[in-house]
Backbone as CSV, one residue per row, in Angstrom:
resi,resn,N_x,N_y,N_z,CA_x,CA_y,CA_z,C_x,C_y,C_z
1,UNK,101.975,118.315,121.882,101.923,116.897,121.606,101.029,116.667,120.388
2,UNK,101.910,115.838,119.870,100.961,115.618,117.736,99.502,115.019,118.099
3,UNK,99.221,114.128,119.038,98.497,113.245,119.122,97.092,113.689,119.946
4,UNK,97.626,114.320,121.080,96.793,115.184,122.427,95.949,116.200,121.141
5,UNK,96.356,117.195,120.787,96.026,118.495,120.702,95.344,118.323,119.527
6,UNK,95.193,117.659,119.181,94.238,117.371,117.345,92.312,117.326,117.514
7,UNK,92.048,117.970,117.041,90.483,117.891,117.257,89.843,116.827,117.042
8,UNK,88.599,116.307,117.401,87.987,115.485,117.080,87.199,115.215,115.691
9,UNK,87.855,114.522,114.782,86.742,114.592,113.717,86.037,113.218,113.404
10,UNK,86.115,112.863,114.394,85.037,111.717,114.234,83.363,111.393,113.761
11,UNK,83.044,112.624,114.347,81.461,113.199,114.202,80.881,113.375,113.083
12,UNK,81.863,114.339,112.073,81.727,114.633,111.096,82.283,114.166,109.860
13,UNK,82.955,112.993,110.250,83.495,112.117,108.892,82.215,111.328,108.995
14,UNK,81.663,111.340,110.273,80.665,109.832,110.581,79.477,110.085,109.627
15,UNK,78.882,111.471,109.873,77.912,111.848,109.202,77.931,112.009,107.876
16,UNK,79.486,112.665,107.186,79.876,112.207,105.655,79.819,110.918,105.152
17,UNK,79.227,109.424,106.050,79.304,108.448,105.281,77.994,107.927,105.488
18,UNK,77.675,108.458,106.660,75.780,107.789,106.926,75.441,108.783,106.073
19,UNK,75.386,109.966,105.602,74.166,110.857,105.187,74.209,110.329,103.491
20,UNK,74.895,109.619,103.312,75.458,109.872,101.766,74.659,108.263,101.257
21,UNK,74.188,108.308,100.187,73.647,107.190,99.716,74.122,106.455,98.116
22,UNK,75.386,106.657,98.244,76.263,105.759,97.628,76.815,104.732,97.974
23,UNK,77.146,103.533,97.016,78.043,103.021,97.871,79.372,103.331,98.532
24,UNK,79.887,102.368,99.808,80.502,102.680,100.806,82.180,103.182,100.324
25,UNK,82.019,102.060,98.952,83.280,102.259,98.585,83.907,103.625,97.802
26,UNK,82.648,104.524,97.241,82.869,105.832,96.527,82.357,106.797,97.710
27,UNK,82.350,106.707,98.688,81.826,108.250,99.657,82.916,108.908,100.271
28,UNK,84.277,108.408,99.985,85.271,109.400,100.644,85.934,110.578,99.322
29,UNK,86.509,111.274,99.498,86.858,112.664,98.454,87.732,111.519,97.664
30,UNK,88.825,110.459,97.911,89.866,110.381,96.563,88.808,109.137,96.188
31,UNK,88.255,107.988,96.767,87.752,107.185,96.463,87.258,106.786,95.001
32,UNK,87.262,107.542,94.255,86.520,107.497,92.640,88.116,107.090,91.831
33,UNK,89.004,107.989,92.510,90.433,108.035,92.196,91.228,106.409,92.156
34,UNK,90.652,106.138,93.484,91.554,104.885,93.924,90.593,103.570,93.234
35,UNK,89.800,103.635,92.954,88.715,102.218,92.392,88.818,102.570,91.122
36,UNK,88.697,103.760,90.557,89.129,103.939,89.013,90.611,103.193,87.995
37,UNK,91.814,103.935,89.042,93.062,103.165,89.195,92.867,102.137,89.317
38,UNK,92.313,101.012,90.162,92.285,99.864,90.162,91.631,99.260,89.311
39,UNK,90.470,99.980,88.869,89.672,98.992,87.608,90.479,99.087,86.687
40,UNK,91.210,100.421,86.172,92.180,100.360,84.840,93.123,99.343,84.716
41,UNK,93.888,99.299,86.057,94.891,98.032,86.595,94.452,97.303,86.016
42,UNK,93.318,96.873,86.523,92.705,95.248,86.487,92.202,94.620,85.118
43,UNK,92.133,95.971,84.631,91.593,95.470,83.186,92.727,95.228,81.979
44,UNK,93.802,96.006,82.178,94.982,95.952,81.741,95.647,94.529,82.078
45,UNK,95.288,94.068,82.978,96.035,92.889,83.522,95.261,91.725,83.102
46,UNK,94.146,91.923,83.053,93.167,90.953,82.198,93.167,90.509,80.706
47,UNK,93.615,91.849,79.852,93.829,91.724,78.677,94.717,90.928,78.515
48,UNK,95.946,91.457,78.954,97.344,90.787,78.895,97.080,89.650,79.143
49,UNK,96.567,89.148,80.376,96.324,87.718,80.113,95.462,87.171,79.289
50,UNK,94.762,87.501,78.568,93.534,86.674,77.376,94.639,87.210,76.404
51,UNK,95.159,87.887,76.139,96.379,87.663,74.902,97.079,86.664,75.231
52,UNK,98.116,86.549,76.163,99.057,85.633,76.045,98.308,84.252,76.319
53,UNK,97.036,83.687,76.580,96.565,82.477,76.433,96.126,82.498,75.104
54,UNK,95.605,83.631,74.830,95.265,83.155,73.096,96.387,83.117,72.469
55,UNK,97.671,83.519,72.617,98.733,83.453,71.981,99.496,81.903,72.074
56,UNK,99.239,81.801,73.605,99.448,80.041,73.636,99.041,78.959,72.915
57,UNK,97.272,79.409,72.778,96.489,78.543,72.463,96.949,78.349,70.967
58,UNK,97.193,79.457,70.155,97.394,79.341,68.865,98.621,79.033,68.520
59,UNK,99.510,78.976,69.296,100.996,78.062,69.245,101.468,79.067,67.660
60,UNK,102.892,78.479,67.719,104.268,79.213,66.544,103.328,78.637,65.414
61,UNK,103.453,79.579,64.518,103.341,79.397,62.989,104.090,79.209,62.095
């Protein structure tokens, strides 16, 4: 059974996040991965928008 027979790793993920004195959001292994990706996202998506309002703002020539 997938579910029964799996060890407990509760103990030792627990202690990988109390012992560690980073923040909560960088203490797992991909975590740097996944907030990195998202800041790039976010900043990409930010630009794009301050272009196309400055592009508004400055209307056809």
């Amino acid at each position: 059974m997938f579910l029964v027979d799996k060890p407990n790793r509760v103990p030792e993920r627990q202690r990988l996040y109390q012992q560690s004195t980073i923040p909560i959001y960088l203490r797992t292994p991909r975590s740097r991965l996944y907030v990195g990706t998202f800041a790039a996202g976010f900043g990409v998506a930010m630009l794009g928008s301050v272009y196309t309002m400055y592009a508004l703002i400055r209307g056809k020539e």
